[in-house]
ZADO-1210 file (C-alpha; in nm, 4 decimals, padded with zeros to 6 digits):
<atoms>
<atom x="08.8214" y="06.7334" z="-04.1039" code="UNK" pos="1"/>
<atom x="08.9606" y="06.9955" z="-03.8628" code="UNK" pos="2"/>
<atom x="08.8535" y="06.9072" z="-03.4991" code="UNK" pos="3"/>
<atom x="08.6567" y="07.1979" z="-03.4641" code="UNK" pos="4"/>
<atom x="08.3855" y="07.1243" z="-03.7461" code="UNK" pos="5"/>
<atom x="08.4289" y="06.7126" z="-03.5870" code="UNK" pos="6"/>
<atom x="08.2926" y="06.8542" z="-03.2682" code="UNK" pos="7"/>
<atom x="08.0468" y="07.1051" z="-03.4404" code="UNK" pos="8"/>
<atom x="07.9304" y="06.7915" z="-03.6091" code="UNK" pos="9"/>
<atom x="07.9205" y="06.5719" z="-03.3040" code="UNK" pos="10"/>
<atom x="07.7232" y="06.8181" z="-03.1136" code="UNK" pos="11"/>
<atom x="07.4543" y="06.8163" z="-03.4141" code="UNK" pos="12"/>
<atom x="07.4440" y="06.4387" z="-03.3769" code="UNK" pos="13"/>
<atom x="07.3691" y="06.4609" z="-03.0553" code="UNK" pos="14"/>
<atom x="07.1422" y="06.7218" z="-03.0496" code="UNK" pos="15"/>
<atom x="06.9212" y="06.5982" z="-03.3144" code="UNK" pos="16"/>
<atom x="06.7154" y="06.3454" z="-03.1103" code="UNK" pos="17"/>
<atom x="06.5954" y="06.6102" z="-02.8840" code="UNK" pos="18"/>
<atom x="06.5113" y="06.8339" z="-03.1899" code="UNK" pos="19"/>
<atom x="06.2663" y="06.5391" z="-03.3331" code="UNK" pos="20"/>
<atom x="05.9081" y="06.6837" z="-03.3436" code="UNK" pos="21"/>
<atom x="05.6522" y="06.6176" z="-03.1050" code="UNK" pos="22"/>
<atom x="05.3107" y="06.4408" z="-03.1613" code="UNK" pos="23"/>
<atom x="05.1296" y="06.5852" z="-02.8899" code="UNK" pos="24"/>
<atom x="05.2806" y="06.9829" z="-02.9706" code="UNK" pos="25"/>
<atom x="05.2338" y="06.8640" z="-03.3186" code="UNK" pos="26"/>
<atom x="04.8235" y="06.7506" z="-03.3380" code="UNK" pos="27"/>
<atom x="04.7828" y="07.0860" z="-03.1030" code="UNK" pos="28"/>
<atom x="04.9246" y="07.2858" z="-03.3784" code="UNK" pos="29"/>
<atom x="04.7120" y="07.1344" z="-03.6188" code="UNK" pos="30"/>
<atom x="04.4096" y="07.1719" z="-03.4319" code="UNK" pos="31"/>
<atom x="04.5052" y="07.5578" z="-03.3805" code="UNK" pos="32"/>
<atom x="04.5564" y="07.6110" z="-03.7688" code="UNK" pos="33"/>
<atom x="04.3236" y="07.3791" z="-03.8947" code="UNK" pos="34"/>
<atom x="03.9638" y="07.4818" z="-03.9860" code="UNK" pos="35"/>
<atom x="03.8390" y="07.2917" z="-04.2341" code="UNK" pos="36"/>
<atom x="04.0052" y="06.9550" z="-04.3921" code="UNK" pos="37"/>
<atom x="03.9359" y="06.7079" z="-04.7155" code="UNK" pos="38"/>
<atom x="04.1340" y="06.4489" z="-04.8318" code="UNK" pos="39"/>
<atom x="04.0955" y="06.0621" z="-04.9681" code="UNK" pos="40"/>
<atom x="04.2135" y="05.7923" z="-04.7571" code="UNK" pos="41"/>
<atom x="04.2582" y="05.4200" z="-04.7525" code="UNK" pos="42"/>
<atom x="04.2079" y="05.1818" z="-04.4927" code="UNK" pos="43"/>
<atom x="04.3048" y="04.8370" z="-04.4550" code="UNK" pos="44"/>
<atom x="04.1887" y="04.6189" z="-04.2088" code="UNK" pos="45"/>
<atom x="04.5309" y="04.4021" z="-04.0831" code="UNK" pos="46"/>
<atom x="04.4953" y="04.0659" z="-03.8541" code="UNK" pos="47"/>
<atom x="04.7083" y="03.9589" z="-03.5856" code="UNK" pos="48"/>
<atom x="04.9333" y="03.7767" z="-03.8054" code="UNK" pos="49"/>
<atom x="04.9631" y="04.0538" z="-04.0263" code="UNK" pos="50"/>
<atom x="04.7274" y="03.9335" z="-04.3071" code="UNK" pos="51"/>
<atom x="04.5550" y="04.1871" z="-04.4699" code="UNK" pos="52"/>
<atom x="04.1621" y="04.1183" z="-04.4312" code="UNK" pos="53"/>
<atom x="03.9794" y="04.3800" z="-04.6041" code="UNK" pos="54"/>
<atom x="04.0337" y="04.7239" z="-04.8188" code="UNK" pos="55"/>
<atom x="03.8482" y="05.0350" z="-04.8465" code="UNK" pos="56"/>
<atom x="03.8774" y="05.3703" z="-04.9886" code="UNK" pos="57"/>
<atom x="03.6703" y="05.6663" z="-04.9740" code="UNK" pos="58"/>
<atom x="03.6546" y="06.0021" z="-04.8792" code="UNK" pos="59"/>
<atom x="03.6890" y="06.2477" z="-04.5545" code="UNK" pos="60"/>
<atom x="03.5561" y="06.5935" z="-04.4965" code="UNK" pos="61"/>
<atom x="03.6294" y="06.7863" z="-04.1942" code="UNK" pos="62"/>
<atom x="03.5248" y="07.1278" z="-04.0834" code="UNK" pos="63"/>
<atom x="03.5798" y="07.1668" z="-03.6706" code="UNK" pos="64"/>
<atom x="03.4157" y="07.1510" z="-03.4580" code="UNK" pos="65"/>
<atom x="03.2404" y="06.8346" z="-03.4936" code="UNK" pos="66"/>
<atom x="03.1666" y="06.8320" z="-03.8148" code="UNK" pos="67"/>
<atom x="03.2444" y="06.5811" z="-04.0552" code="UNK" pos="68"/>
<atom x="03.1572" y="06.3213" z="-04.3868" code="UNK" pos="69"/>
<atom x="03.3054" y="05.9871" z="-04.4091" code="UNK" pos="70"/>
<atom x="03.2014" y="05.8392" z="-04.6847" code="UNK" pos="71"/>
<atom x="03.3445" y="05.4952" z="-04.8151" code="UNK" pos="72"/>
<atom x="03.3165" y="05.4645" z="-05.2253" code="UNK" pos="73"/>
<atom x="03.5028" y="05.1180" z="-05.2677" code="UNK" pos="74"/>
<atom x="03.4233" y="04.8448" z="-05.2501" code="UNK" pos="75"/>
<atom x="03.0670" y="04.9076" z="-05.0736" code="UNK" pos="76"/>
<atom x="02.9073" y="05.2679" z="-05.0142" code="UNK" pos="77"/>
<atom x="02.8847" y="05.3651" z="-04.6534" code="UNK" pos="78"/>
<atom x="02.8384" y="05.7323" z="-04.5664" code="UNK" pos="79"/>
<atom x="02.8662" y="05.8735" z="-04.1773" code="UNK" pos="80"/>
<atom x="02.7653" y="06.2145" z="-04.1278" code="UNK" pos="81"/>
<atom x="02.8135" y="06.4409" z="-03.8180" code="UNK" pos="82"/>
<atom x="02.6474" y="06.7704" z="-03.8176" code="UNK" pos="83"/>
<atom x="02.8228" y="06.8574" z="-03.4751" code="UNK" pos="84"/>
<atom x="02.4970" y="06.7338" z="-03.3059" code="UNK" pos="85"/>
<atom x="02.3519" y="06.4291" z="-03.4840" code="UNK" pos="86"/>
<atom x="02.5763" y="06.1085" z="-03.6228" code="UNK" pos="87"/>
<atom x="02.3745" y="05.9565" z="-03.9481" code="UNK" pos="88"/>
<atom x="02.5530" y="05.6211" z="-04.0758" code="UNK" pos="89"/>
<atom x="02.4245" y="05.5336" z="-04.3959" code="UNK" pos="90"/>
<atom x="02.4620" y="05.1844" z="-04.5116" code="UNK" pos="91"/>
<atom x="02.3709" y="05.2433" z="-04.8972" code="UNK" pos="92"/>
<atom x="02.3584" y="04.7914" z="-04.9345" code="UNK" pos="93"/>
<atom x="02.1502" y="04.7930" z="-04.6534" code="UNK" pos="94"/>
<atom x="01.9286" y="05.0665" z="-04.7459" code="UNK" pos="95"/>
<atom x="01.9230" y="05.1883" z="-04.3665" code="UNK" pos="96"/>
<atom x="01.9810" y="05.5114" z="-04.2007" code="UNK" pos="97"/>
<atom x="02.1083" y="05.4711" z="-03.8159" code="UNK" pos="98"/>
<atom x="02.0526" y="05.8404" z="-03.6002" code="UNK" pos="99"/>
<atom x="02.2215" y="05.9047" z="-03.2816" code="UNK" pos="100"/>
<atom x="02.3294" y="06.1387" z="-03.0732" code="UNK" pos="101"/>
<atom x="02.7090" y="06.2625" z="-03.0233" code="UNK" pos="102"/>
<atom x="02.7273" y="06.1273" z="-02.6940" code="UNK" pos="103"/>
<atom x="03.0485" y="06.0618" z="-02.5288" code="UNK" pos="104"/>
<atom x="03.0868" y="05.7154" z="-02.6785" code="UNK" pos="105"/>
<atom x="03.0712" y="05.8607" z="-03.0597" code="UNK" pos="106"/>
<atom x="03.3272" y="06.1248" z="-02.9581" code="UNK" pos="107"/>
<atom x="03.5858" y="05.8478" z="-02.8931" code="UNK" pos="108"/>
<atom x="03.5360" y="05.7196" z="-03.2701" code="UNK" pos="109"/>
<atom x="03.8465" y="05.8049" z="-03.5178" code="UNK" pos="110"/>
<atom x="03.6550" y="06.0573" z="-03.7624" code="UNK" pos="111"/>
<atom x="03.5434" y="06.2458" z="-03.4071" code="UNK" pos="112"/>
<atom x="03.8784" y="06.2612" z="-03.2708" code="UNK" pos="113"/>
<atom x="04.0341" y="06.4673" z="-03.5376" code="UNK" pos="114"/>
<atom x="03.7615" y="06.7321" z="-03.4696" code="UNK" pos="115"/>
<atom x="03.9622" y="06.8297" z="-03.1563" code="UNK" pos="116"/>
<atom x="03.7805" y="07.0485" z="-02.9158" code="UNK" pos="117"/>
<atom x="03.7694" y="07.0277" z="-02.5056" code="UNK" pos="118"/>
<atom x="03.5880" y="06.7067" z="-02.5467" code="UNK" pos="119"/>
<atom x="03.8967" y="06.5169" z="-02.6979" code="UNK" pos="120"/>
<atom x="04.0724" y="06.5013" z="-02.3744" code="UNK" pos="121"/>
<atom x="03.7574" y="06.3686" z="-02.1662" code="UNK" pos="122"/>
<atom x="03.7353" y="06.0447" z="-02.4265" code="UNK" pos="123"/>
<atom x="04.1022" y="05.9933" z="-02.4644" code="UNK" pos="124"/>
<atom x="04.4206" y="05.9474" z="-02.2824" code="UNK" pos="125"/>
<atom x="04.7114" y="06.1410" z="-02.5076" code="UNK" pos="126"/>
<atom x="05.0393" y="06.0835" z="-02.5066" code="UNK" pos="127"/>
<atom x="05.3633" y="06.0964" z="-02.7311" code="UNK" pos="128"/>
<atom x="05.4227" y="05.7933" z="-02.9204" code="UNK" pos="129"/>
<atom x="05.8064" y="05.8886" z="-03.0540" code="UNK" pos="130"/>
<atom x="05.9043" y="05.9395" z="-03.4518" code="UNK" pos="131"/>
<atom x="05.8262" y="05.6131" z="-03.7200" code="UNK" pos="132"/>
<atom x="05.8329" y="05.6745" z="-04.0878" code="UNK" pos="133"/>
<atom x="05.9235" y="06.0100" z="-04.0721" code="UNK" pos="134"/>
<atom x="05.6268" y="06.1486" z="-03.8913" code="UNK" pos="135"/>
<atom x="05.6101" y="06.2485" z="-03.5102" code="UNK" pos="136"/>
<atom x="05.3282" y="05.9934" z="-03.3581" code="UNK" pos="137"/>
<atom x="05.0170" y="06.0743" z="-03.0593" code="UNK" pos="138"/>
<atom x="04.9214" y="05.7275" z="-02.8738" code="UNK" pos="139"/>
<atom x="04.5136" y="05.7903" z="-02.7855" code="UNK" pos="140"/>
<atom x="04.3769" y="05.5320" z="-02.5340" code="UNK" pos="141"/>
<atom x="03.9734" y="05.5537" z="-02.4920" code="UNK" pos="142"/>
<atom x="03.8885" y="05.6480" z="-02.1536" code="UNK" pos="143"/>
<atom x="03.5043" y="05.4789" z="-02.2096" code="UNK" pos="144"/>
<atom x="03.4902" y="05.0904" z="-02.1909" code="UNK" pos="145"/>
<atom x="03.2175" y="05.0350" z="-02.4199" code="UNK" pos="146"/>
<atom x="03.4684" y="05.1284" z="-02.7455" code="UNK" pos="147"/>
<atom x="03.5410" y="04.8630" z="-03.0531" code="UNK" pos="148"/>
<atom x="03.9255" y="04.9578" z="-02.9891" code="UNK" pos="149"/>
<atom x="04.1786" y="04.9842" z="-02.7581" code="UNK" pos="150"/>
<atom x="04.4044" y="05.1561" z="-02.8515" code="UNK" pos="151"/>
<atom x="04.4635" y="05.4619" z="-03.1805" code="UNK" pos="152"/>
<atom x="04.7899" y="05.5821" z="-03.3195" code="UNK" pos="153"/>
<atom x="04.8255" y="05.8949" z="-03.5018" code="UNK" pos="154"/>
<atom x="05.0870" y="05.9630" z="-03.7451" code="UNK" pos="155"/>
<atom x="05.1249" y="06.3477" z="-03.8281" code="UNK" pos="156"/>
<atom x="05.3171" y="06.4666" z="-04.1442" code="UNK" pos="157"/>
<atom x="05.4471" y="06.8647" z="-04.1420" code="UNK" pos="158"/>
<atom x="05.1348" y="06.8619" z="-03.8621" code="UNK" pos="159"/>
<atom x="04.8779" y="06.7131" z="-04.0502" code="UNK" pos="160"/>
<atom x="04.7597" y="06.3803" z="-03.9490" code="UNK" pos="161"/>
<atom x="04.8743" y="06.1414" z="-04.2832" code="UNK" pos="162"/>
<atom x="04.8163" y="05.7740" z="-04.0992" code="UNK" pos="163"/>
<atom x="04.5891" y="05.6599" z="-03.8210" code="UNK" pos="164"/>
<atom x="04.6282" y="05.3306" z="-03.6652" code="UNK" pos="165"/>
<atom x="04.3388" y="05.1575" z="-03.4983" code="UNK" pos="166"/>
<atom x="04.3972" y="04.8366" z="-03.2475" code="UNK" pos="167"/>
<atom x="04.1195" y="04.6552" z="-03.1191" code="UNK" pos="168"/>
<atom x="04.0986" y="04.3758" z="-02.8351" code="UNK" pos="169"/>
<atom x="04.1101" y="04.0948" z="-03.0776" code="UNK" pos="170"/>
<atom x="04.4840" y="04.1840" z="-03.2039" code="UNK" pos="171"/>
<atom x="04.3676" y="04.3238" z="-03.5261" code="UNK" pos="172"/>
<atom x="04.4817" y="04.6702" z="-03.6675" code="UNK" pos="173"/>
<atom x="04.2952" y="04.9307" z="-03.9251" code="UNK" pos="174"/>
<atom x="04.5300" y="05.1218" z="-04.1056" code="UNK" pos="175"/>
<atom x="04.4198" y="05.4458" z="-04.2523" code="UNK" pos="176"/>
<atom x="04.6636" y="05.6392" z="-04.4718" code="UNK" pos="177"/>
<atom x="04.5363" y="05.9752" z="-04.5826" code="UNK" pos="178"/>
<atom x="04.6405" y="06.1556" z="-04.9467" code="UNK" pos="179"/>
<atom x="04.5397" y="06.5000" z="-05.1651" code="UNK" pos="180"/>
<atom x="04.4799" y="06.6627" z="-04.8180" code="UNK" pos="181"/>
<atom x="04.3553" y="07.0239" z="-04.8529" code="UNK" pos="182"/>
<atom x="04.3786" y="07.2500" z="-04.5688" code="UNK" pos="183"/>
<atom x="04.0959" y="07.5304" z="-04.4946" code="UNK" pos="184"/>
<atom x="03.9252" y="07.4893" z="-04.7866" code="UNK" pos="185"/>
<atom x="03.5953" y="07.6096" z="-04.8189" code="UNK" pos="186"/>
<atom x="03.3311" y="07.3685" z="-04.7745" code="UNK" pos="187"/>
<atom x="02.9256" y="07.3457" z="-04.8523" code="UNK" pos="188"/>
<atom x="02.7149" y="07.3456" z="-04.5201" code="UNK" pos="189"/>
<atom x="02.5219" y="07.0771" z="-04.7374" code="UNK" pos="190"/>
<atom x="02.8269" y="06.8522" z="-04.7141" code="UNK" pos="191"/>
<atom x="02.7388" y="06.7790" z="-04.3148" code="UNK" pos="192"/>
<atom x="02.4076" y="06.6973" z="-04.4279" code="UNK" pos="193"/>
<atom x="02.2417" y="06.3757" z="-04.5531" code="UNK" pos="194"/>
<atom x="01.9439" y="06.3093" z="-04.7723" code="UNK" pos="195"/>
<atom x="01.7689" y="06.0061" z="-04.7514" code="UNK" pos="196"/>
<atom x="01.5853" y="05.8310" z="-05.0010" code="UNK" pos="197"/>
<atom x="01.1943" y="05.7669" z="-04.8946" code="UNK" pos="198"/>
<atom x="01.2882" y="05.3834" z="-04.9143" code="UNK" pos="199"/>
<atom x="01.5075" y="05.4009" z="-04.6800" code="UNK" pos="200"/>
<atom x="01.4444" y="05.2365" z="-04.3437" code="UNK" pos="201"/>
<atom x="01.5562" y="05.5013" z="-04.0567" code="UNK" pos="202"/>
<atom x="01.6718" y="05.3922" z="-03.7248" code="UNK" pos="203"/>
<atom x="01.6605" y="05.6480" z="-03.4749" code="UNK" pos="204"/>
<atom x="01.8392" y="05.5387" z="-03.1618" code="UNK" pos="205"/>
<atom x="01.8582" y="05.8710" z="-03.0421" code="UNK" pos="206"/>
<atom x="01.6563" y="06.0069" z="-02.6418" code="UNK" pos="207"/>
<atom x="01.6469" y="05.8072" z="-02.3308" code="UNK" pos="208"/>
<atom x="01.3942" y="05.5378" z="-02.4635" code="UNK" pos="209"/>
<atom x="01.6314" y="05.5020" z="-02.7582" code="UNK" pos="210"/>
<atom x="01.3960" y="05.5903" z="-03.0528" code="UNK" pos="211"/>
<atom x="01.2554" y="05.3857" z="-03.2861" code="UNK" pos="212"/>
<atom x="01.1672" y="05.3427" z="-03.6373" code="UNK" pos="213"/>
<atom x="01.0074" y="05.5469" z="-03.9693" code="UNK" pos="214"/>
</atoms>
């Protein structure tokens, strides 16, 4: 190889760790091309020893800001709704409806914090968590105490988030991996909304005296 193209070729090499993509730059641009967002995902629930504990697949729906469906299909039905104001989880088993507010605690959960919006930055810290699997990775640390985790990773694929990585205090990891995602498609108001079955027990833990019961 003539030593010109050897240095061409060295320079490349050592240029291409700077030219690795950024997580932070990279969830910013999804956030600024992103409207609306479906996709399936799985999540596995990973101990400390790296067992895997539990499996479940399901469903997300996005449209920002703030609003969002999670709804888990196998191997128990559990739907959480945002309408941008209220947060419904539905346990289907259960046959109970839980209401609350989006207060600053739900904005620090994983569906929220895809949403984006000025109130990301006051529940999370954000920083740059390097390149792993071929995707550029965001490190978000809660900034509220009072959170079931420590710690969430973010894997982003061509700027679209494809894993997320939860850590809580007790060692254990969820791993969600997201598939079939569809950018800006157009998505049903109705979708942010749930209907609720008259037998349905409704906890409303919403107002200062936090609520009560139908």
């Amino acid at each position: 190889m003539p030593v010109r193209r050897l240095l061409v070729f060295g320079l490349l090499l050592l240029a291409a760790p700077f030219a690795q993509a950024n997580g932070v730059d990279d969830l910013e641009a999804f956030y600024d091309r992103v409207d609306t967002l479906t996709a399936d995902f799985e999540q596995r629930q990973i101990d400390d020893r790296g067992n895997v504990m539990q499996r479940a697949s399901g469903i997300f729906v996005l449209s920002r800001p703030d609003r969002f469906r999670w709804a888990y299909q196998d191997p128990y039905e559990q739907i959480i709704v945002s309408d941008g104001n209220v947060f419904r989880f539905y346990d289907v088993d259960l046959a109970q409806v839980t209401v609350r507010d989006i207060d600053a605690t739900l904005r620090a959960t994983p569906a929220l914090l895809l949403t984006g919006g000025a109130a990301l930055e006051d529940a999370f810290n954000i920083s740059a968590a390097g390149n792993r699997d071929g995707m550029s990775w965001v490190r978000l640390t809660p900034r509220a105490d009072d959170t079931d985790f420590e710690e969430v990773r973010l894997g982003l694929d061509d700027q679209v988030p494809a894993v997320m990585e939860l850590q809580d205090s007790l060692g254990q990891t969820t791993r969600i991996r997201f598939s079939n995602v569809e950018i800006n498609p157009a998505i049903d108001d109705d979708r942010f909304t749930l209907d609720i079955p008259d037998d349905v027990e409704v906890v409303d833990g919403r107002g200062m005296n936090g609520g009560g019961r139908r």
